[in-house]
C-alpha positions in Angstrom: -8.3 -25.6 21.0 -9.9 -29.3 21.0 -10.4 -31.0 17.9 -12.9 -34.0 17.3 -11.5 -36.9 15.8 -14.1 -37.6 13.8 -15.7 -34.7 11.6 -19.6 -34.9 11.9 -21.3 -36.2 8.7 -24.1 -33.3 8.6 -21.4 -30.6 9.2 -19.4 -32.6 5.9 -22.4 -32.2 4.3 -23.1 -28.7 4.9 -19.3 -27.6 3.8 -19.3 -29.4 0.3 -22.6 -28.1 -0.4 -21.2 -24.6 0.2 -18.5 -25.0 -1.8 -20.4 -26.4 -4.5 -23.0 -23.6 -3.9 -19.4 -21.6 -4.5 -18.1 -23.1 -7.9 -21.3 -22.9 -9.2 -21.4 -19.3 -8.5 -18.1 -18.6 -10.1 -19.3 -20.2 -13.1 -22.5 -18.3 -13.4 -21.4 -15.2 -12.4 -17.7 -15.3 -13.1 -17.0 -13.5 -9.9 -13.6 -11.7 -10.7 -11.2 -15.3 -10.9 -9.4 -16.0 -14.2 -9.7 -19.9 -14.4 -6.1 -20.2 -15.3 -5.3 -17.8 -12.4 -7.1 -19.9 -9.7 -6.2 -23.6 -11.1 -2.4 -22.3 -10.7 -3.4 -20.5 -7.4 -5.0 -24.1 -5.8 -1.8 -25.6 -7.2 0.6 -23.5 -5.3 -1.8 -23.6 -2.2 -1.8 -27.4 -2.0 2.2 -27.8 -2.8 2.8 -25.5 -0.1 0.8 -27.9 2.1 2.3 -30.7 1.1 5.8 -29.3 1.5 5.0 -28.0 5.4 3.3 -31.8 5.6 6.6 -33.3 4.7 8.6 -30.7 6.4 7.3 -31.8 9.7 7.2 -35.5 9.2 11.2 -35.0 8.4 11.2 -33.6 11.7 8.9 -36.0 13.5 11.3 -39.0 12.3 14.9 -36.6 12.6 15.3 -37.4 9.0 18.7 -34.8 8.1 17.6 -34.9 4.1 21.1 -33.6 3.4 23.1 -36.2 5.7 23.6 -40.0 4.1 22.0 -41.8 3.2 20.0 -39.3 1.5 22.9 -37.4 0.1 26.3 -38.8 -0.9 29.6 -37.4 -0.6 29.2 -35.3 -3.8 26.1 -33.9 -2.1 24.1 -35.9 -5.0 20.7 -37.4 -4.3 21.3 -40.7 -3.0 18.6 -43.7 -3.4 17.3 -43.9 0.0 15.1 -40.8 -0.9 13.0 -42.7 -3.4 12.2 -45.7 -0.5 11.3 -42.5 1.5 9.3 -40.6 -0.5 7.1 -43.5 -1.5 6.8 -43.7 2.5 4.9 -40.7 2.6 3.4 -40.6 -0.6 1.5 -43.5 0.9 1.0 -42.1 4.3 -0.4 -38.9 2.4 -2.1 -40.8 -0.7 -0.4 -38.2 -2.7 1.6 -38.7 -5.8 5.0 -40.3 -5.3 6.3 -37.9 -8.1 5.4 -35.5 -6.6 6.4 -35.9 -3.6 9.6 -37.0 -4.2 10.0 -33.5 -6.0 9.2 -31.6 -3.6 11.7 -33.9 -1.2 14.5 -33.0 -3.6 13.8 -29.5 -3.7 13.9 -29.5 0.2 17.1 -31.6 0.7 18.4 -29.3 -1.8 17.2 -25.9 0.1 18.8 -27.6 2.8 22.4 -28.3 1.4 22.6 -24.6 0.1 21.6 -22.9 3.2 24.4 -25.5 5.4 26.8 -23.9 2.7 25.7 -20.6 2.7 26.2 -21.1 6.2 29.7 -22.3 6.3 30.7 -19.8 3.8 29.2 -16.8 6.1 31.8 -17.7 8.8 34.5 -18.1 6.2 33.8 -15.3 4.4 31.2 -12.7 6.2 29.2 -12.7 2.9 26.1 -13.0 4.1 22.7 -14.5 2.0 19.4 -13.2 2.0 16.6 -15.0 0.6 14.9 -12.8 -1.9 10.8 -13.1 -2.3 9.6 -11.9 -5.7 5.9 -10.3 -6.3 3.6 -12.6 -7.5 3.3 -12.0 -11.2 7.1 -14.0 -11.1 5.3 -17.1 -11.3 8.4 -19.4 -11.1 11.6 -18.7 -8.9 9.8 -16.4 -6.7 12.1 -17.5 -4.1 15.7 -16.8 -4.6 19.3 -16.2 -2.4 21.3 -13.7 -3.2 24.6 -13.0 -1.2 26.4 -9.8 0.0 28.1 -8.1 2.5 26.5 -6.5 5.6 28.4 -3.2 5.6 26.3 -2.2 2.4 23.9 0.8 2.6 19.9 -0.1 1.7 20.6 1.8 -1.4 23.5 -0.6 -2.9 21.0 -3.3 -1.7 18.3 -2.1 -3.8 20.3 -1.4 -6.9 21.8 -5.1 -6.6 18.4 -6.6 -6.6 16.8 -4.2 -9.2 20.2 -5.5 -11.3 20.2 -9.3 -10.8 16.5 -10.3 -11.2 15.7 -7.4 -13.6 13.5 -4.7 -11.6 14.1 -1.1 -12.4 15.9 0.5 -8.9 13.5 2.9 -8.4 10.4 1.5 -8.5 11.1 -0.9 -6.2 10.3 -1.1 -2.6 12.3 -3.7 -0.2 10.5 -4.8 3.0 12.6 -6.8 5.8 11.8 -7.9 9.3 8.7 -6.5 8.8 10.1 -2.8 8.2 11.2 -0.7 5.0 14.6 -0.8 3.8 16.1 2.6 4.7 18.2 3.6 1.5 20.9 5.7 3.6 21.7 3.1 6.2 23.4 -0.1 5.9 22.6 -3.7 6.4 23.8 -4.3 10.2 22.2 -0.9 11.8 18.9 -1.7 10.5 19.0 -5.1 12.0 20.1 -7.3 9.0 21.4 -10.9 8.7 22.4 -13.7 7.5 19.5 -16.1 6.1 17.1 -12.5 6.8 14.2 -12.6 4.1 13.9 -9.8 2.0 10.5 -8.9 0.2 10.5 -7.0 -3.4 7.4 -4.6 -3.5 7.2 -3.7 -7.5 5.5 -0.1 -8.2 5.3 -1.2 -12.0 5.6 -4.0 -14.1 9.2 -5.2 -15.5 11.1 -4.3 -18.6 10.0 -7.3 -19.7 6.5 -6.7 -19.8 6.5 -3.2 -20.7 8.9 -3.6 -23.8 6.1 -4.4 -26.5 4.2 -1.1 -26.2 6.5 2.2 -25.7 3.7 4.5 -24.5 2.6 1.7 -22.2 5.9 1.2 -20.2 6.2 5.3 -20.3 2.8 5.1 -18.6 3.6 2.7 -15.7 6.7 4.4 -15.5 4.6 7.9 -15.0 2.3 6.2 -12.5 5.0 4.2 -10.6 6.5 7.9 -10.0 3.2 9.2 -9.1 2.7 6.4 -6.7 6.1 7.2 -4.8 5.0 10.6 -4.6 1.2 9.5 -3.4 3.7 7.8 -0.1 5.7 10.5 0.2 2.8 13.0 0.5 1.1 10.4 2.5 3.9 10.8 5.2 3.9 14.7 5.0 0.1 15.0 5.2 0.1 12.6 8.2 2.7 14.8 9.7 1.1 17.8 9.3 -2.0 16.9 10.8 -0.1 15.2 13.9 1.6 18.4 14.3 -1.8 20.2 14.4 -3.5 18.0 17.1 -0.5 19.3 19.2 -1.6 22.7 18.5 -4.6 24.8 18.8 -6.8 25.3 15.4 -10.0 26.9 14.5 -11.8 23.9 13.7 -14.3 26.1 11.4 -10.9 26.8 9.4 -8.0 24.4 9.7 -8.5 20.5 9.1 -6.9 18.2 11.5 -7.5 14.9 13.7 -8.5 14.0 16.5 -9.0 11.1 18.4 -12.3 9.6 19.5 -13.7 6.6 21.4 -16.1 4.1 20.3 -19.0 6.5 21.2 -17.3 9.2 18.9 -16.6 11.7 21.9 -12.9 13.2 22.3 -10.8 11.1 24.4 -7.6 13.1 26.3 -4.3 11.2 25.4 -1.2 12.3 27.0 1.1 14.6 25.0 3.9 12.5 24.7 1.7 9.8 23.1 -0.8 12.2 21.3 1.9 12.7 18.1 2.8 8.6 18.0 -1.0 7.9 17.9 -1.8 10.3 15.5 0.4 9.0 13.1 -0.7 5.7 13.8 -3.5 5.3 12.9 -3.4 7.9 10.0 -1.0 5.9 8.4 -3.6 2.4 9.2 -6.3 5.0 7.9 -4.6 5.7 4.4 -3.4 1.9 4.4 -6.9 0.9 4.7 -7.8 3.1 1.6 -5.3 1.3 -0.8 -6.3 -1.9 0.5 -10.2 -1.1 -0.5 -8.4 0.2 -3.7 -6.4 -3.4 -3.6 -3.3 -1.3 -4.4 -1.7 -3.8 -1.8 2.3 -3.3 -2.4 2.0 0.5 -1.2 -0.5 -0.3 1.4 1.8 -2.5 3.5 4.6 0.1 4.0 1.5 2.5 5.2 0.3 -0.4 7.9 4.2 -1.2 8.3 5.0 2.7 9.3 1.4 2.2 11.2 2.3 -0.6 13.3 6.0 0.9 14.2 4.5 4.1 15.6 1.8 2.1 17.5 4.7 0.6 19.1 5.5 4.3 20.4 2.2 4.1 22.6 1.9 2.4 26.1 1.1 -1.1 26.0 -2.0 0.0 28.5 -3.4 1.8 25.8 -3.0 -0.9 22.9 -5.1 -2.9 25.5 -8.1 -0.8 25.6 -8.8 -0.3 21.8 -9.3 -2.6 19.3 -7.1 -0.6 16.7 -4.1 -2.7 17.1 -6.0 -5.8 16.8 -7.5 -4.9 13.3 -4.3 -3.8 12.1 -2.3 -7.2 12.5 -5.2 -8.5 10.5 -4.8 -5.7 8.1 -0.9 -6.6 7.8 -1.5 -10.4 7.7 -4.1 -9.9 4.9 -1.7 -7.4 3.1 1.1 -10.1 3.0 -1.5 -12.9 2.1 -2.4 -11.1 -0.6 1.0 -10.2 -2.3 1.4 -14.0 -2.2 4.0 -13.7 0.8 2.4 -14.9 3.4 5.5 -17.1 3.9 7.6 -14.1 4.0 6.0 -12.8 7.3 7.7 -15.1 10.1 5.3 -14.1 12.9 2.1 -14.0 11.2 1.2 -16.2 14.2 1.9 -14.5 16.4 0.3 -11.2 15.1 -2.8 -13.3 14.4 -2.6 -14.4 18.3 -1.9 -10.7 19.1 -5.2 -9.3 17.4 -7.3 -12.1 19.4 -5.5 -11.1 22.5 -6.6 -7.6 21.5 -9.9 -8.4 21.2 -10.4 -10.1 23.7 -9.1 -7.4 26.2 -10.7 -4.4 24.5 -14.3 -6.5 24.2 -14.4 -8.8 27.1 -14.3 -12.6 27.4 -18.0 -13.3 25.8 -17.9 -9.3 24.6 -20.2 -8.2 27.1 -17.9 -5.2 27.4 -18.8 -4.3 23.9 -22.4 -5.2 24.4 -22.6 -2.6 27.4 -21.0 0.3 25.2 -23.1 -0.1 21.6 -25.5 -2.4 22.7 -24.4 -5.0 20.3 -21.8 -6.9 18.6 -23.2 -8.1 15.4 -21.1 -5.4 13.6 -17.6 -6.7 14.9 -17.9 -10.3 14.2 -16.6 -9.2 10.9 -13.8 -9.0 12.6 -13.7 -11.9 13.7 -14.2 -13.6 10.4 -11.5 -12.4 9.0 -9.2 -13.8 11.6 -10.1 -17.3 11.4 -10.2 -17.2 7.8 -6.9 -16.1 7.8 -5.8 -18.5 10.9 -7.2 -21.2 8.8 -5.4 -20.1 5.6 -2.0 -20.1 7.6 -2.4 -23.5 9.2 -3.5 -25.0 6.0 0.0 -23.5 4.8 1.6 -24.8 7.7 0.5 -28.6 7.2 -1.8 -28.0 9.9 -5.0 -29.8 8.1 -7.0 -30.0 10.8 -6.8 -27.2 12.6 -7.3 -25.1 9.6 -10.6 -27.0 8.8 -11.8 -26.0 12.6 -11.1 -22.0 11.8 -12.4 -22.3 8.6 -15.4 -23.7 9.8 -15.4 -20.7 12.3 -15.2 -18.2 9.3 -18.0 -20.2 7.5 -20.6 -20.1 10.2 -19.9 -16.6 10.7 -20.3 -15.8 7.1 -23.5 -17.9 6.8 -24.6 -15.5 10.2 -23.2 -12.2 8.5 -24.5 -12.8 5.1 -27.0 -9.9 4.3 -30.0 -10.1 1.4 -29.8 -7.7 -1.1 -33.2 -7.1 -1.2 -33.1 -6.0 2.7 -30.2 -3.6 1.9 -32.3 -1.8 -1.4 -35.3 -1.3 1.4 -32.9 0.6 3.8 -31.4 2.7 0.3 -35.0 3.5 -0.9 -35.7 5.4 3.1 -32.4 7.3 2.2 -29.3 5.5 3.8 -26.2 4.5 2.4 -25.3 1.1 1.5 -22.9 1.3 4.1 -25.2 2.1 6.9 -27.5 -0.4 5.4 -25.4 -3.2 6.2 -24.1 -2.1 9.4 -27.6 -1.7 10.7 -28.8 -5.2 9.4 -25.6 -6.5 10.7 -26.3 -4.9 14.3 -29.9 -6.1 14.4 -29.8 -9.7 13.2 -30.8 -8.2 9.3 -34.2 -6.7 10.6 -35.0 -4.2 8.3 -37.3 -1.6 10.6 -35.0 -2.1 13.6 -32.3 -1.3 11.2 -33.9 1.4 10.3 -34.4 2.4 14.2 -30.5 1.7 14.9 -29.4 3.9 11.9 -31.6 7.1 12.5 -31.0 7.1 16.5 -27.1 6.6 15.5 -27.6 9.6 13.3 -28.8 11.9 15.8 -26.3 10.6 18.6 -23.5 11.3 16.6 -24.8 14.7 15.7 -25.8 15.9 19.2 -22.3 14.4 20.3 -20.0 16.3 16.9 -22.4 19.7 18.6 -21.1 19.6 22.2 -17.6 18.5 20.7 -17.8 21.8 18.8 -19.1 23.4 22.0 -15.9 22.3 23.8 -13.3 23.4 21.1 -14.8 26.8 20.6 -14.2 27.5 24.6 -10.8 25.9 24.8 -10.4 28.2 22.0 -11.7 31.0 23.5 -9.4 30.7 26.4 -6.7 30.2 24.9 -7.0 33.6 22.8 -7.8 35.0 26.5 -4.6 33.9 27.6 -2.6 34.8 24.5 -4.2 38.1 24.9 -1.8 38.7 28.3 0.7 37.9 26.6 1.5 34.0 27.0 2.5 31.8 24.0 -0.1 29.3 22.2 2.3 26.5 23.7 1.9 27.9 27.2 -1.6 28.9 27.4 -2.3 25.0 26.2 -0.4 23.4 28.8 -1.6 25.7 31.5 -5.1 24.7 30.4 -4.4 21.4 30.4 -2.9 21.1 34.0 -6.0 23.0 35.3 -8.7 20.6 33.4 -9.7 23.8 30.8 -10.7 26.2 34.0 -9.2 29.4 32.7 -8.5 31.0 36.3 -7.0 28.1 37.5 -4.7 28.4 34.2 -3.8 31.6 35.1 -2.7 31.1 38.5 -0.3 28.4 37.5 1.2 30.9 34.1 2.0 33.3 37.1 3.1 30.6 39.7 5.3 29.3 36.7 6.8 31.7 34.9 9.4 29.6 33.5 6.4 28.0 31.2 6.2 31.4 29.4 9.1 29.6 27.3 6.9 27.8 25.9 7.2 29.0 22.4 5.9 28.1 19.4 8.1 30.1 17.3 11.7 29.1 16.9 13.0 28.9 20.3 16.5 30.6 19.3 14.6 33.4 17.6 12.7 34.0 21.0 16.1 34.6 22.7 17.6 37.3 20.3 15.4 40.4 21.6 16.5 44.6 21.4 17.1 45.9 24.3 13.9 47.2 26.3 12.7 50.3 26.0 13.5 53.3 28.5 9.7 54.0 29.3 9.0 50.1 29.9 11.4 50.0 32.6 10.2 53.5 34.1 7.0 51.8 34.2 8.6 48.9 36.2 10.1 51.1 38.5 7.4 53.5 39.2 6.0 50.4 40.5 8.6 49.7 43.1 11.0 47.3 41.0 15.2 48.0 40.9 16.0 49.3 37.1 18.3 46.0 37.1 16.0 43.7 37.6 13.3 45.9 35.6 15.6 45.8 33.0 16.2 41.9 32.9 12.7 41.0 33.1 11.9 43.0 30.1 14.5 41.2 28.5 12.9 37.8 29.7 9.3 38.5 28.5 10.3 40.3 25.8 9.0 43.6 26.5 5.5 42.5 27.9 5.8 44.9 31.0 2.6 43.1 32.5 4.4 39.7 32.4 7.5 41.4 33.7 5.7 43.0 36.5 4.0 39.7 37.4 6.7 37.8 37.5 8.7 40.2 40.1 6.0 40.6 42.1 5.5 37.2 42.6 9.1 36.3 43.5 9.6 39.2 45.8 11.6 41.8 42.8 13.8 39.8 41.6 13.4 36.7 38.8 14.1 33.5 39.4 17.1 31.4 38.8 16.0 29.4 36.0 14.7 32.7 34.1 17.8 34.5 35.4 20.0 32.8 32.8 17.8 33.8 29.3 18.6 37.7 30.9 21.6 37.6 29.2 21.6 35.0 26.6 18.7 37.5 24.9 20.8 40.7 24.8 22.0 40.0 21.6 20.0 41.5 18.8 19.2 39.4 15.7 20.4 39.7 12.4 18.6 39.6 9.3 19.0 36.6 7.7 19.9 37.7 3.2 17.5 34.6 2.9 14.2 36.1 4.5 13.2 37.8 1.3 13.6 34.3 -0.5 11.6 32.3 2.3 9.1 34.7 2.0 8.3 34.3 -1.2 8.2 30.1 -1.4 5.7 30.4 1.8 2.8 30.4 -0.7 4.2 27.5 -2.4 4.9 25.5 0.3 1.7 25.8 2.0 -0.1 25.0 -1.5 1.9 21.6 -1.1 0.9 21.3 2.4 -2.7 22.1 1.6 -2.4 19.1 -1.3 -1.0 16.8 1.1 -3.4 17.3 3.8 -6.5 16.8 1.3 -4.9 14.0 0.1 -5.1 12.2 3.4 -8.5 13.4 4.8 -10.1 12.4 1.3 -8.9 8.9 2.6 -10.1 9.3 6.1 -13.6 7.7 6.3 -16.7 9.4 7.4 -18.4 6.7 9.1 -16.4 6.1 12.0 -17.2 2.4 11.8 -16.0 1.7 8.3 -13.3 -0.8 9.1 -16.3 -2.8 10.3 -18.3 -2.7 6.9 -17.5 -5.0 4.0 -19.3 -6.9 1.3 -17.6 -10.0 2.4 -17.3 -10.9 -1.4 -13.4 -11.7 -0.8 -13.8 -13.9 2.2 -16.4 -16.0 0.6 -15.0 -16.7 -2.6 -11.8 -17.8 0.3 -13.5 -19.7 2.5 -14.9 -22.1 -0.3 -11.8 -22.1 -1.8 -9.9 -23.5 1.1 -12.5 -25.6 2.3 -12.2 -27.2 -1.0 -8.3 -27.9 -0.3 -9.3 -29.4 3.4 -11.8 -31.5 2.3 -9.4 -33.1 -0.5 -7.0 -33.6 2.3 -10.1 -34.9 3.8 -11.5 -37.4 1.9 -7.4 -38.9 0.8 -7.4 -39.6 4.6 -10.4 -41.5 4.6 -9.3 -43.4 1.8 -5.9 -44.2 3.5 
């Protein structure tokens, strides 16, 4: 991306007066910051610049902080630090203190890692630097050292022990994934100098101690927030397991998958499940990020982004579900405060624009020839610069993050939506949401707004009709088919294959009889059968068939005589080889398990549980089906200003110098 050496004085002009326009906003509306809060936040921001800064002018120059003479034979601080710390103190016109801190702490970080190091080969104790949620305000990033042949459960419980976290409300995040408690260190990918972050589903000991029913609250709702995730994951299931099957959609919730026009798109089996679960767990993600209950959204969008990985890269190209999700992640971690803790948030940032690009088109004309527009997805858009500007303003990177910034500013200055306009839109009987979409879509007209909502309306209703249509006869066949005996399973494939003609279905059931195996009941259950009845196979022979074979084609089908006598007829009396073999593995006659009575009677309870989990998640699933393109933008503005404010300081010392 080119970069003008000199920044234009109108375009100065306009950034510091929107960022005063901010301030004085947040003092005359106090817009959700605690001033303490953001003065310590702006510190932290600005010595993390400054350390990257110094970072890479110690690698620019090959300066080895923790060689002499900058460290002695003790591994003291030798004097040669000071000369070079007022060196770039004056190349920044920052604070030599300060700078020379921050130096220290650096050529510090460096000694212990070199002996961390040596002591890993030594010793095979490896460390792992721990990152601590943000209300540790000091020490948030500290080493701790073990052995890899621990399971994630010891690893927890040694955490929870040395920085005083209670074990099990504590979630551990590394290499972008969940700890798995009952696996250790080296399956799950582990090593030496790995970062590990501390997700906290209540406040410490420490905190809690002053006010007994207080701590035995948080302790109530950290529990209830484990079991939110774990019904989370059992609800997603559920309802991945149903888009596999065949439901009355008049009866039975479940998901299905759309395009951007809201029709039902066909996605091969073997990808269906994976994609399901996808973006169910980005859905329920999504809802505790609105809720800002950020440390158990990110395991949602981490489980969300490993079972996108499941899917073909061809498929990950052509929708921009993906891209929003590595923004979704890369604001999740920003907003923990470990933003540092996420090595490739680069590279997912660089993904989502790759994403976009392919799924909208160079200039988006691909999205302009499916909705017509793409005022709505600029949004998008906005968030990734602002959060490509955030991370190279992290990174040292001054400049570049004042050219994304400046992105995000001039598409918040285009998105920005008057109040007034959206209170017109609720008084004709929209929602706020529609309101802003359709001002967003039509450049904030109001009646063309108005237009674009009410036509959207009656698209999406005529389109949820034939949808309906289309289920009730793929349905219907199905029940036709079931009806001659074949299996749910079966009948769906069959379908399928022959592109929902139910003839065609049947003429591949009969030309593959093998697919009558196609069970959805337990498949060892389905091969324990009685032996056939004596009438069934008089019927079968009356018709011409041996009693042998008669005999072990009931056993195959189970009885049906008119799948047994298709199946004969169609391989000249006989069955064929690969059906052959279930003959006599199914002449065994099951026994009734002492358990059945016991199973019987939990059914209720279990499907109540199922019932509560899959509730849970469809209360979560949107009904606009472009709500990950609506927000209020209050977040990004009160972020823009804020790090606009940090360039232009780095800004104006520059000048100075």
């Amino acid at each position: 991306m080119g970069r003008q050496s000199q920044t234009d004085p109108a375009q100065t002009a306009g950034l510091l007066d929107f960022t005063q326009r901010w301030a004085e906003c947040c003092g005359r509306r106090r817009i959700s910051i605690d001033l303490v809060d953001a003065v310590t936040d702006a510190r932290m921001a600005q010595k993390e610049y400054l350390q990257a800064k110094l970072t890479q002018f110690l690698r620019e120059d090959r300066i080895q902080l923790w060689k002499p003479p900058y460290t002695d034979e003790n591994k003291e601080v030798g004097l040669a630090l000071k000369d070079l710390a007022k060196k770039y103190s004056d190349k920044l016109e920052c604070c030599e203190n300060e700078v020379e801190k921050i130096m220290e702490e650096i050529r510090c970080k460096a000694i212990e890692r070199g002996t961390g190091n040596e002591h890993y080969k030594t010793t095979g104790i490896a460390t792992i630097e721990v990152f601590l949620p943000p209300r540790v305000r000091k020490d948030r990033k500290n080493r701790l050292e073990t052995r890899l042949h621990i399971t994630g459960r010891e690893l927890r419980s040694k955490i929870a022990e040395t920085f005083g976290f209670q074990e099990s409300y504590i979630k551990i995040v590394i290499n972008k994934k969940q700890l798995q408690l009952g696996r250790t260190l080296e399956e799950q990918g582990v090593t030496h100098n790995v970062k590990a972050m501390v997700l906290e589903l209540k406040q410490s000991e420490e905190d809690t101690r002053k006010n007994v029913q207080v701590e035995e609250d948080e302790q109530n709702e950290a529990k209830l927030k484990e079991k939110r995730i774990q019904r989370t994951k059992r609800g997603l299931e559920i309802l991945a397991e149903r888009a596999e099957m065949v439901v009355d959609p008049e009866t039975t919730p479940y998901l299905d998958i759309a395009n951007q026009t809201g029709r039902s798109i066909r996605i091969p089996p073997s990808e269906r499940k994976a994609l399901v679960l996808a973006m169910g767990y980005h859905e329920k993600g999504r809802a505790f990020l609105k809720r800002k209950e950020y440390g158990i959204a990110l395991p949602c969008l981490l489980d969300a982004d490993r079972y996108f990985c499941e899917c073909c890269p061809e498929l990950l190209d052509t929708v921009d579900n993906y891209a929003v999700l590595q923004l979704d992640i890369v604001w999740c971690y920003f907003r923990l405060g470990q933003l540092e803790c996420l090595d490739d948030a680069e590279k997912k940032l660089n993904l989502a624009q790759k994403c976009f690009k392919n799924c909208y088109g160079e200039n988006h004309q691909r999205l302009v020839h499916i909705k017509g527009n793409c005022g709505k997805e600029k949004i998008l858009f906005l968030r990734l610069y602002l959060l490509q500007g955030i991370r190279n303003y992290l990174s040292g990177n001054g400049e570049v993050a004042c050219d994304y910034l400046s992105k995000a500013h001039q598409l918040f200055k285009e998105l920005y939506i008057d109040p007034t306009k959206v209170d017109n839109l609720l008084q004709l009987g929209f929602t706020a949401q529609e309101a802003r979409l359709g001002l967003r879509a039509c450049d904030g007209n109001v009646d063309h707004a108005a237009a674009h909502i009410t036509n959207r309306r009656e698209e999406l209703a005529q389109i949820r009709k034939e949808e309906k249509e289309k289920k009730r006869r793929r349905l219907e066949n199905i029940n036709s088919l079931k009806g001659m005996g074949y299996s749910t399973h079966a009948a769906r494939q069959a379908l399928h294959q022959a592109s929902g003609n139910l003839d065609e279905a049947l003429k591949i059931l009969v030309s593959n009889p093998q697919m009558w195996w196609l069970n959805d009941s337990d498949p060892q259950t389905n091969n324990c059968q009685e032996s056939p009845s004596q009438e069934s196979i008089n019927q079968l022979v009356y018709m011409g068939f041996e009693a042998v074979a008669a005999e072990a084609a009931l056993r195959v089908f189970r009885g049906n005589v008119q799948l047994a006598a298709q199946t004969l007829a169609h391989n000249g009396g006989s069955l064929p080889p690969d059906l052959q073999f279930s003959a006599e593995d199914s002449s065994s006659t099951p026994s009734t398990s002492p358990s059945d009575s016991a199973a019987a009677s939990s059914a209720s309870t279990d499907e109540d549980m199922e019932t509560e989990a899959v509730n849970e998640i469809l209360e979560d699933i949107p009904e606009h089906e472009e709500d990950y393109l609506d927000s209020t933008l209050e977040d990004e503005e009160i972020l823009i200003a804020e790090y606009l404010c940090y360039v232009e300081n780095i800004k104006s010392a520059t000048k100075k110098n």
